[in-house]
DSSP file (Angstrom, degrees, kcal/mol; ACC not computed):
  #  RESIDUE AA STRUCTURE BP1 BP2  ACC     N-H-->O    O-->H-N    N-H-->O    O-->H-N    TCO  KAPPA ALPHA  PHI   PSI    X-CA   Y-CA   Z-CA
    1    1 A X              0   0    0      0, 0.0     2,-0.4     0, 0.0     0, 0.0   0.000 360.0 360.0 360.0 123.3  131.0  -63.9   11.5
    2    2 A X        -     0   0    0      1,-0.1     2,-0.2     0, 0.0     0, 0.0  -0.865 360.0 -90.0-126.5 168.8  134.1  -63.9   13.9
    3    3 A X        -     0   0    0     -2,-0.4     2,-0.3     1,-0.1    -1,-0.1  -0.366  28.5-122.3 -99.8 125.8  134.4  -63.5   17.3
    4    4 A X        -     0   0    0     -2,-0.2     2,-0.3     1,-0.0    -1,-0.1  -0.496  32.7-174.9 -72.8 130.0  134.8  -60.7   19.0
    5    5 A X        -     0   0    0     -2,-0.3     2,-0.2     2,-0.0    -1,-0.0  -0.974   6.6-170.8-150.0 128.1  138.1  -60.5   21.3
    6    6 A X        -     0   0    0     -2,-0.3     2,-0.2     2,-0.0     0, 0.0  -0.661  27.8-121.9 -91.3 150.4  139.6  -57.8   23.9
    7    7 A X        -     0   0    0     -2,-0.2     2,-0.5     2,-0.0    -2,-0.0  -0.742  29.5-158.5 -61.5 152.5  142.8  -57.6   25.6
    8    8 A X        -     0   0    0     -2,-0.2    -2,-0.0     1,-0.0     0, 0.0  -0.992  11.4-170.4-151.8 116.2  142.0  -57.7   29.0
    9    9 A X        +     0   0    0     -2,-0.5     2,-0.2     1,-0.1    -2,-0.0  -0.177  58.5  84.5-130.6  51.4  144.9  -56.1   31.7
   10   10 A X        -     0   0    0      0, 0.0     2,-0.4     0, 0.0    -1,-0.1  -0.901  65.4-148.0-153.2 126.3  143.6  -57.0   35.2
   11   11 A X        -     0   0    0     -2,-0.2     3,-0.2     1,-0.1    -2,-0.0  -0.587   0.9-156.9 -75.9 115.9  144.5  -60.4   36.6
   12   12 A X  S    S+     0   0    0     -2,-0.4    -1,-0.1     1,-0.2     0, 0.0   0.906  86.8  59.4 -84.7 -19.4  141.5  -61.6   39.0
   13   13 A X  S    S+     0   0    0      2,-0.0    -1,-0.2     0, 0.0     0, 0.0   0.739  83.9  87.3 -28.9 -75.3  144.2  -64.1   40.8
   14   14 A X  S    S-     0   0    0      1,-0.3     0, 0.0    -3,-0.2     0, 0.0   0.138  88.3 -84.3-151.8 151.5  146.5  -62.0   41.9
   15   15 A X        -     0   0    0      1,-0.1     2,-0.7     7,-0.0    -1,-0.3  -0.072  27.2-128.2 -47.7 133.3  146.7  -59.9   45.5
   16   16 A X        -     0   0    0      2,-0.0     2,-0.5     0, 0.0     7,-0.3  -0.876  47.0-176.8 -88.0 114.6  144.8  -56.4   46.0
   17   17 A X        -     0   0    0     -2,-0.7     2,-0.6     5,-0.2     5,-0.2  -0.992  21.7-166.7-113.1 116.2  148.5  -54.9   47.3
   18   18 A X  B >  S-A   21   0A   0      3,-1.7     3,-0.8    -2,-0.5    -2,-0.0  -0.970  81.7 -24.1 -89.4 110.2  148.3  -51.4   48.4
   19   19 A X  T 3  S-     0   0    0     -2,-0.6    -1,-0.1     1,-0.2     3,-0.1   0.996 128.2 -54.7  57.3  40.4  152.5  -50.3   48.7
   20   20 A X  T 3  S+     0   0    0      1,-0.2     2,-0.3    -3,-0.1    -1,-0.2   0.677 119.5 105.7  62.0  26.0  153.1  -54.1   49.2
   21   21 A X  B <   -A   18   0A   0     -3,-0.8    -3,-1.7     2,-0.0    -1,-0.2  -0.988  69.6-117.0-149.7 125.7  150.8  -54.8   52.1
   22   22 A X     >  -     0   0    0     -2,-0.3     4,-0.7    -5,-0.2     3,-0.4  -0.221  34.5-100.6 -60.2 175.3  147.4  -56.6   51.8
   23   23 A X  H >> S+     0   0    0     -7,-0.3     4,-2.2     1,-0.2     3,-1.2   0.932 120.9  54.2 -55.7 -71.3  144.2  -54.8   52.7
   24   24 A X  H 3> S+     0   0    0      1,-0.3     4,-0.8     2,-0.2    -1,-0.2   0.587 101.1  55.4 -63.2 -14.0  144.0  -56.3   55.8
   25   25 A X  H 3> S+     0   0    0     -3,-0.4     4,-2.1     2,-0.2    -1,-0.3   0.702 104.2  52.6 -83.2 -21.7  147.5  -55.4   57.2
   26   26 A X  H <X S+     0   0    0     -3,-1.2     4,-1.3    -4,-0.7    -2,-0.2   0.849 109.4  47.4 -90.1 -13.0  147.2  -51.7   56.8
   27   27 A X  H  X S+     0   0    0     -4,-2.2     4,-1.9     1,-0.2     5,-0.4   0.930 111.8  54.5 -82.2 -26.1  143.8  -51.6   58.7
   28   28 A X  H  X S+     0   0    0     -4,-0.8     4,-1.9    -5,-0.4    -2,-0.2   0.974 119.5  33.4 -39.4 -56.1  145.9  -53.9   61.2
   29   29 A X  H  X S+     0   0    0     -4,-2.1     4,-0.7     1,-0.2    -1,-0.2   0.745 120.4  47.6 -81.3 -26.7  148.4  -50.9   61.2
   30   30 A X  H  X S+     0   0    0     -4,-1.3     4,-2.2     2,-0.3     3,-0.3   0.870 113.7  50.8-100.2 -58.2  145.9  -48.0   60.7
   31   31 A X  H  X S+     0   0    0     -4,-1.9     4,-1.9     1,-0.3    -2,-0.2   0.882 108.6  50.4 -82.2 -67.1  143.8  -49.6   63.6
   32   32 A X  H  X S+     0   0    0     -4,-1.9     4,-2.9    -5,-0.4    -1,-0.3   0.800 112.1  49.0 -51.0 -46.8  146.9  -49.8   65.8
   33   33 A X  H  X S+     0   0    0     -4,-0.7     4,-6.7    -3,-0.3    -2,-0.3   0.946 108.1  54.4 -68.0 -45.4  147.8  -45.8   65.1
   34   34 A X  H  X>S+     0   0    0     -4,-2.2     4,-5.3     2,-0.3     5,-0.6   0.897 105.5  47.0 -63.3 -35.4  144.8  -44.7   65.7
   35   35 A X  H  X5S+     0   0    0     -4,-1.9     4,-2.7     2,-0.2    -1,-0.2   0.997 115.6  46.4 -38.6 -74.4  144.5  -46.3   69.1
   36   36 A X  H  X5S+     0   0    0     -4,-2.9     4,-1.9     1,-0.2    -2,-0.3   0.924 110.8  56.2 -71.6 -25.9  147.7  -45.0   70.1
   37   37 A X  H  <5S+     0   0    0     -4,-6.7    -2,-0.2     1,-0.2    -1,-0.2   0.937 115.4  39.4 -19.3 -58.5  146.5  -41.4   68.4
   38   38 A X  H ><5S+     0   0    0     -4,-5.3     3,-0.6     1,-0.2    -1,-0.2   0.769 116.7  48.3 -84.1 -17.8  143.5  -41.5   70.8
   39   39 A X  H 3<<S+     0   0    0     -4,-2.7     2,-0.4    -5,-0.6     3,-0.3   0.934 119.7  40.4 -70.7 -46.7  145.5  -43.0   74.0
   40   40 A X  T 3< S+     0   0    0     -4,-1.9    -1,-0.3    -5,-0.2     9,-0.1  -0.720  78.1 133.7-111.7  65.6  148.4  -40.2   73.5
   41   41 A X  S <  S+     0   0    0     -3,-0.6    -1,-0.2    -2,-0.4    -2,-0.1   0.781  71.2  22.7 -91.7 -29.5  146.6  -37.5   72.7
   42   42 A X  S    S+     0   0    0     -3,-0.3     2,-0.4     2,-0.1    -2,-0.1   0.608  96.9 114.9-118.9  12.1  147.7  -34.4   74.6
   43   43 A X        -     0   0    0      3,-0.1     6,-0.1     2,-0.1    -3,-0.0  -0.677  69.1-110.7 -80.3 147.7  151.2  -35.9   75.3
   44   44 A X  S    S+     0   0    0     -2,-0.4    -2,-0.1     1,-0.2    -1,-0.1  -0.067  98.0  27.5 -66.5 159.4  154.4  -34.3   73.8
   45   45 A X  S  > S+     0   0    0      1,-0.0     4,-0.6     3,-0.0    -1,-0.2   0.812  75.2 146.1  59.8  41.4  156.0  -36.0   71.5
   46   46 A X  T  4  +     0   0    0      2,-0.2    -3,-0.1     3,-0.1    -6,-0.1   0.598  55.0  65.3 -97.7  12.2  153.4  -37.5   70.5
   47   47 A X  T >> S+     0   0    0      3,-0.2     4,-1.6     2,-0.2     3,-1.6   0.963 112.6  43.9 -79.6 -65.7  154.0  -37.9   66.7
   48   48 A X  T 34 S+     0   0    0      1,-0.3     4,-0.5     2,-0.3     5,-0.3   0.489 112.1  52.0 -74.8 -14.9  157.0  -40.2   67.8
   49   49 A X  T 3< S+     0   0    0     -4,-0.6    -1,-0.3     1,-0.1    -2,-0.2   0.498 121.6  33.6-104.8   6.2  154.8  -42.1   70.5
   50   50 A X  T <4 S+     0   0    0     -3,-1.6    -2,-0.3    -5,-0.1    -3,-0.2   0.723 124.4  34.8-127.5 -33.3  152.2  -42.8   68.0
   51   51 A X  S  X S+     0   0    0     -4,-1.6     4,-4.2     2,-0.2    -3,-0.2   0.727 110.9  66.5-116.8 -17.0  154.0  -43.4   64.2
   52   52 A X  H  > S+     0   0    0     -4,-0.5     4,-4.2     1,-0.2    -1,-0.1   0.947 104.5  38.2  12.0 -94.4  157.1  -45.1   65.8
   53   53 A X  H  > S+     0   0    0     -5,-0.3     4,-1.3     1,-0.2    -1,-0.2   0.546 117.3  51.2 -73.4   3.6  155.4  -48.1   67.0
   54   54 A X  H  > S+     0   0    0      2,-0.2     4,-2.0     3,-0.1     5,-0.2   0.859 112.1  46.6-107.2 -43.7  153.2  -48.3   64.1
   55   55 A X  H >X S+     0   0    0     -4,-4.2     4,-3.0     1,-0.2     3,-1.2   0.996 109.3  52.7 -37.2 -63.7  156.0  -48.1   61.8
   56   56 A X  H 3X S+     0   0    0     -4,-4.2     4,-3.1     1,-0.2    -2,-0.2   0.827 107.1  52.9 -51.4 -36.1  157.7  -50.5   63.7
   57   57 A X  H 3X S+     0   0    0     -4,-1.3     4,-1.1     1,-0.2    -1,-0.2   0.871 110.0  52.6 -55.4 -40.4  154.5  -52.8   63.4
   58   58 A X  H <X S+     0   0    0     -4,-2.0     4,-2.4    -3,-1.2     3,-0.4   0.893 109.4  45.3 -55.0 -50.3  154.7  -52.4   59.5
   59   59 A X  H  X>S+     0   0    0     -4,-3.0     4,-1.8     1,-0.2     5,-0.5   0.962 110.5  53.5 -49.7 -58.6  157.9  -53.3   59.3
   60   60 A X  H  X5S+     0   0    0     -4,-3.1     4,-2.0    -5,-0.5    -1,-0.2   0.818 112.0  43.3 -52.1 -26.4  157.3  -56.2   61.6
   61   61 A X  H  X5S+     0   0    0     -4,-1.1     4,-3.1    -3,-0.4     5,-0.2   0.898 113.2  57.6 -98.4 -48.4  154.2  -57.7   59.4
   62   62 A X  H >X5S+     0   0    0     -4,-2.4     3,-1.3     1,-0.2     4,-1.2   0.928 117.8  34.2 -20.2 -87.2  156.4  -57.0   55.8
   63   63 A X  H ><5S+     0   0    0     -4,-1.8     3,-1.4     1,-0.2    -2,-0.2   0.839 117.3  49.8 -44.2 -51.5  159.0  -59.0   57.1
   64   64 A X  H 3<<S+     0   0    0     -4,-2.0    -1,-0.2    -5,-0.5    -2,-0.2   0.729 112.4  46.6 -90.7   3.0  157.2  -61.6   59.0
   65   65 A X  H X< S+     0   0    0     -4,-3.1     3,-3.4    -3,-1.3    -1,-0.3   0.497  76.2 131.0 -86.7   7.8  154.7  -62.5   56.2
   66   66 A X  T << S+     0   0    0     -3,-1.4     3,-0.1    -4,-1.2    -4,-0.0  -0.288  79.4   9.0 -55.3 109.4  157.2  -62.7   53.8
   67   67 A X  T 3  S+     0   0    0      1,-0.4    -1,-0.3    -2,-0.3     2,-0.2   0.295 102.5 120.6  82.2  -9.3  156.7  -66.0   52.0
   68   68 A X    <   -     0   0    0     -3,-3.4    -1,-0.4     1,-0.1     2,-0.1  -0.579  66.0 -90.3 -90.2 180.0  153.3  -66.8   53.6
   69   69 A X        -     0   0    0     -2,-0.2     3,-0.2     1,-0.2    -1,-0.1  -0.502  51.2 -71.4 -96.5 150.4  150.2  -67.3   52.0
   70   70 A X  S    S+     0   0    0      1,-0.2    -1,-0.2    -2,-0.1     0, 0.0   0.253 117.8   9.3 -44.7 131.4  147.4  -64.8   51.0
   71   71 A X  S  > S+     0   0    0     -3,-0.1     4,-2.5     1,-0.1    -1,-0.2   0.930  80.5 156.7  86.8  27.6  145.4  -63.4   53.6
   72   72 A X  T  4  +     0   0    0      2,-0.3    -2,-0.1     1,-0.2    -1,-0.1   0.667  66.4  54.4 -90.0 -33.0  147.9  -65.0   56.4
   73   73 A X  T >> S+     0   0    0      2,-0.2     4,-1.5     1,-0.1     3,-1.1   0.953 102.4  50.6 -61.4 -50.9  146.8  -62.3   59.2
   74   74 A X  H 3> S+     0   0    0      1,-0.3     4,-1.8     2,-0.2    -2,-0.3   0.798 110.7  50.4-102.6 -52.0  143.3  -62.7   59.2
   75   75 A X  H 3< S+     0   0    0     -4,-2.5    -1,-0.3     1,-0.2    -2,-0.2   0.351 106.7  59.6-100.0  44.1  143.6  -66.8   59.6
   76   76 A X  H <> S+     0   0    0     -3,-1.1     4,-1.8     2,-0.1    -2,-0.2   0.574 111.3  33.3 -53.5 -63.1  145.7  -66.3   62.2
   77   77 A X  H  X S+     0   0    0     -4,-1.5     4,-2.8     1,-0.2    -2,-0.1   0.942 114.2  56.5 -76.5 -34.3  143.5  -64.4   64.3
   78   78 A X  H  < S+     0   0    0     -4,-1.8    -1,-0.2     1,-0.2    -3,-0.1   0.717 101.7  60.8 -49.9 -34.2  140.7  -66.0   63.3
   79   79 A X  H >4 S+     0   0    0     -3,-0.2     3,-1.0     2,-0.2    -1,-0.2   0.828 104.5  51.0 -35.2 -65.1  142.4  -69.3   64.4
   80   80 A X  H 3< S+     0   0    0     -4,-1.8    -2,-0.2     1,-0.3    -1,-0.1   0.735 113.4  36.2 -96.9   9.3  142.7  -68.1   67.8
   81   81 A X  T 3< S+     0   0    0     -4,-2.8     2,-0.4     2,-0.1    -1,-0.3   0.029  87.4 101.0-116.1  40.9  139.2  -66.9   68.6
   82   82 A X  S <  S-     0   0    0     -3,-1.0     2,-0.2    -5,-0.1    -3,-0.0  -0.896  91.4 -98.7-101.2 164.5  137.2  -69.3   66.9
   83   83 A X        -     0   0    0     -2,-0.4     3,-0.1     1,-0.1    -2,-0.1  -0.378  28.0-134.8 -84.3 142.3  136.1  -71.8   69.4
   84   84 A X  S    S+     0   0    0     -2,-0.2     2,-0.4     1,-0.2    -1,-0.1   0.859  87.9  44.7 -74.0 -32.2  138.3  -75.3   69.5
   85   85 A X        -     0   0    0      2,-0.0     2,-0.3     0, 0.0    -1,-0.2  -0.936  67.7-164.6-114.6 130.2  135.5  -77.8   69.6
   86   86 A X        +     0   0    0     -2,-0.4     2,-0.4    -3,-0.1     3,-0.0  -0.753  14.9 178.0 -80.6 140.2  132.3  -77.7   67.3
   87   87 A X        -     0   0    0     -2,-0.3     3,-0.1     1,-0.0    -2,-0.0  -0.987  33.6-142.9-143.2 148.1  129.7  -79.7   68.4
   88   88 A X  S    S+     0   0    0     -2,-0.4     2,-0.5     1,-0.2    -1,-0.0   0.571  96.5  66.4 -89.5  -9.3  126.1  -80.1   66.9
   89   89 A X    >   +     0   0    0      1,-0.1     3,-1.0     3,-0.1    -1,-0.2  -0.910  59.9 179.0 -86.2  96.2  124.9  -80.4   70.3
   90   90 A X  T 3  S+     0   0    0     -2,-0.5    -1,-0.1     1,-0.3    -2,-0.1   0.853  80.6  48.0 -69.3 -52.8  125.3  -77.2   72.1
   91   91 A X  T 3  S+     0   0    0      2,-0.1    -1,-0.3     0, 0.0     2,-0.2   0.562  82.9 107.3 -75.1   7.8  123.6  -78.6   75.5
   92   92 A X  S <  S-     0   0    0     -3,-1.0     2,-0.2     1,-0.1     3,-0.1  -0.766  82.0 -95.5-120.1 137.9  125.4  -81.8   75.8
   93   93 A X        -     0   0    0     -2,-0.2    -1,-0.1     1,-0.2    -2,-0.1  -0.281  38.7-101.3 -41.7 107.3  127.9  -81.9   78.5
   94   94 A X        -     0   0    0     -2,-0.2    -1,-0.2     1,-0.0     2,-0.2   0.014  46.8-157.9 -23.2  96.2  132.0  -81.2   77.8
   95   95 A X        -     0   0    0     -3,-0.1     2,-0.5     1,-0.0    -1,-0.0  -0.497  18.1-111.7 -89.1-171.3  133.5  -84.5   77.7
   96   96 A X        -     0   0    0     -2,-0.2     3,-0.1     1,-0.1    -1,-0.0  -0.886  28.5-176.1 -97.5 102.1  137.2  -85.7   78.2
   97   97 A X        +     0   0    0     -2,-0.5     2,-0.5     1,-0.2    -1,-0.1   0.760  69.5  28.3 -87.6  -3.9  138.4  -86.8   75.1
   98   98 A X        -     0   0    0      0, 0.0     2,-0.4     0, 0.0    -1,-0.2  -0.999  69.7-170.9-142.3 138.1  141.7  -88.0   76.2
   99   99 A X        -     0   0    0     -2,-0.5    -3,-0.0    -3,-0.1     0, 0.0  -0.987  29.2-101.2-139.2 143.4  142.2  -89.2   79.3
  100  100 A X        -     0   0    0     -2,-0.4    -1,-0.1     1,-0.1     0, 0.0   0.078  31.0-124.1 -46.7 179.2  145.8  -90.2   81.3
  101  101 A X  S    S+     0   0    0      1,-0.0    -1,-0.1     3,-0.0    -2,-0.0   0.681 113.8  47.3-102.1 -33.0  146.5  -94.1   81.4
  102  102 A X  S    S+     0   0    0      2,-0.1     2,-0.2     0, 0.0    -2,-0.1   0.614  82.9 101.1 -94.3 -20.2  146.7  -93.5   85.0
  103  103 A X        -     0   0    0      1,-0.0     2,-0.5     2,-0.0    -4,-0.1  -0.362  65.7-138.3 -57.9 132.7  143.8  -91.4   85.7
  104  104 A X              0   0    0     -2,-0.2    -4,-0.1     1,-0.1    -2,-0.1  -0.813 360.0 360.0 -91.9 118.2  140.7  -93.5   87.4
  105  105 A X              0   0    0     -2,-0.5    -1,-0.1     0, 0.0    -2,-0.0   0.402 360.0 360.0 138.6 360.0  136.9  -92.5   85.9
């Protein structure tokens, strides 16, 4: 009895890339049009005042992840609104963890 065997031609490793831009950068980009869609809506020229800067945002996130690591946006931002200290007490007073050499208290 021998063992039954497929080829199999989707790599679960490897980046979901729509056009060369993770999932999370085009709703970044998408997010961003839409905004300025809703912001500029009954001024002229508004195809240029709305797909402009949102190219220009695409461009800007190609280039400046180039050679970071998967998912690069998203713990970025996440980085700066998560809160800086955890503590397992929630009620307990903010201390000082570092205090000057010259500072009294």
């Amino acid at each position: 009895m021998a063992l039954k065997t497929f080829d199999v031609y989707r790599c679960l490793d490897k980046k979901a890339l729509v056009f060369g831009f993770e999932i999370v950068d085009l709703f970044a980009v998408f997010l961003f049009l839409s905004v300025l869609n809703f912001l500029f809506r009954g001024v002229p020229y508004k195809f240029f005042i709305t797909w402009v800067p949102s190219l220009g945002l695409a461009l800007f996130l190609k280039l400046g992840k180039a050679g970071k690591p998967e998912n690069y946006l998203l713990h970025w931002v996440r980085f700066y609104f998560m809160p800086t200290i955890f503590s397992c007490f929630p009620l307990a007073p903010n201390r000082v963890r570092f205090k000057k050499i010259n500072e009294k208290g």
